[in-house]
N, C-alpha and C positions, 0 to 999 in steps of 0.2 A: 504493500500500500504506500511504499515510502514516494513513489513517482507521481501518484496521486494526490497526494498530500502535497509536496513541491509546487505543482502545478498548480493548483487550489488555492494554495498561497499566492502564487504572483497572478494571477488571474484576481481575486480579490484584492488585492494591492492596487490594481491597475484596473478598474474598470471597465475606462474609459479609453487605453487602448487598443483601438479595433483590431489589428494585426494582433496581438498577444490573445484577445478573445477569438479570433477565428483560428489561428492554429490551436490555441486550448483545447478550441468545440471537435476538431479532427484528432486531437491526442485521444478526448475524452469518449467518443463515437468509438475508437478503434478499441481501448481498456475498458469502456463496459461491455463491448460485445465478447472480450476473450475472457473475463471476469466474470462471474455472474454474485459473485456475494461482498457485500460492502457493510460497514458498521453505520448503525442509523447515523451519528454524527460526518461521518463522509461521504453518501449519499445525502445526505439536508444540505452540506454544503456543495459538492457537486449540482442540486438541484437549484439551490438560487444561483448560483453562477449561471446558468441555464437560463434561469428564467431571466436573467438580465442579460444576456444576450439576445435571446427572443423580441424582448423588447429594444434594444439600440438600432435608431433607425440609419445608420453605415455601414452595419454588417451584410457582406455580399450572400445573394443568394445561396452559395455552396456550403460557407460556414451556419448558416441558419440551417440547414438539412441535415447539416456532423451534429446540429444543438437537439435538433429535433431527435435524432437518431439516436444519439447520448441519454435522453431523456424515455423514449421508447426501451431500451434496453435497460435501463435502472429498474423503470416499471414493470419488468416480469417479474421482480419481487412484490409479492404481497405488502408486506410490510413496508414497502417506501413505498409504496402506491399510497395505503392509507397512510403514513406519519407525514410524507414529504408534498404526495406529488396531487392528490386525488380534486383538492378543493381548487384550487388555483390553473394547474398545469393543463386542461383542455381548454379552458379561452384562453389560454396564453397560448397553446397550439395554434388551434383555431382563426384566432386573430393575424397571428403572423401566416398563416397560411392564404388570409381572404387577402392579405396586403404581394402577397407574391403568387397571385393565383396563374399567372404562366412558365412558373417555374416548377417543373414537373418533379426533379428532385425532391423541392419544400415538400408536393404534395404529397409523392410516395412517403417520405420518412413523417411526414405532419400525420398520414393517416395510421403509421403503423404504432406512432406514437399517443394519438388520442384512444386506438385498439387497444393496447396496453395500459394504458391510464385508465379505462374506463371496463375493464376486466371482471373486475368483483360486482 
C-alpha cells in the first residue's frame, strides 16, 4: 500500500495540479484494478481525490475515464461502496459524464462505475 499512500499524499497536497491529478487518476485506475482490497481509510481517501477530480473543470477527457475507472473498481467492495462511495459518487459520475457526453471513454468507465456504485 506504500505506493498508494505516496500518491494520495501528493495528489492531496496538490489539488489543483491538473497534470499531477491526471497521471494520479491512470496510476490509481491501473492499482485498483490489480488490487482489489484496500483499508476503509485508503479507499475514503482515494475516493475524494476522485471525487475532486470529477469535478475540476481542466481535466482532459482521458484522465476523467482513469477517475471514473478508479472509482468503479474500489466499488466492487461492498464496504467502500456503502462507507465511501454510495451517497455522493453516482451524480458525481453522472454529472461528469452528461458534461462529456461525446467522449465515449467517460461513458464506458462513467457507466461501469455508477454499475458498481449502485450494486447493493
Amino acid at each position: 500500500y506504500g505506493g498508494i499512500k505516496v500518491l494520495l499524499d501528493q495528489m492531496e497536497a496538490s489539488p489543483d495540479n491538473v497534470l499531477l491529478q491526471e497521471q494520479g487518476c491512470t496510476e490509481l485506475s491501473r492499482r485498483t484494478w490489480l488490487q482489489g482490497r484496500y483499508s476503509s481509510d485508503l479507499a475514503g481517501r482515494a475516493t475524494l481525490v476522485l471525487f475532486n477530480v470529477l469535478s475540476m473543470p481542466s481535466v482532459r477527457p482521458k484522465a476523467l475515464a482513469q477517475a471514473c475507472q478508479a472509482l468503479g473498481n474500489l466499488a466492487r467492495s461492498s464496504d467502500v461502496r456503502r462507507q465511501h462511495i454510495s451517497t455522493t459518487g453516482p451524480a458525481l459520475v453522472l454529472a461528469c459524464m452528461r458534461q462529456h457526453m461525446p467522449e465515449a471513454e467517460v461513458q464506458k468507465h462513467g457507466c461501469h462505475a455508477v454499475a458498481n456504485m449502485c450494486a447493493d
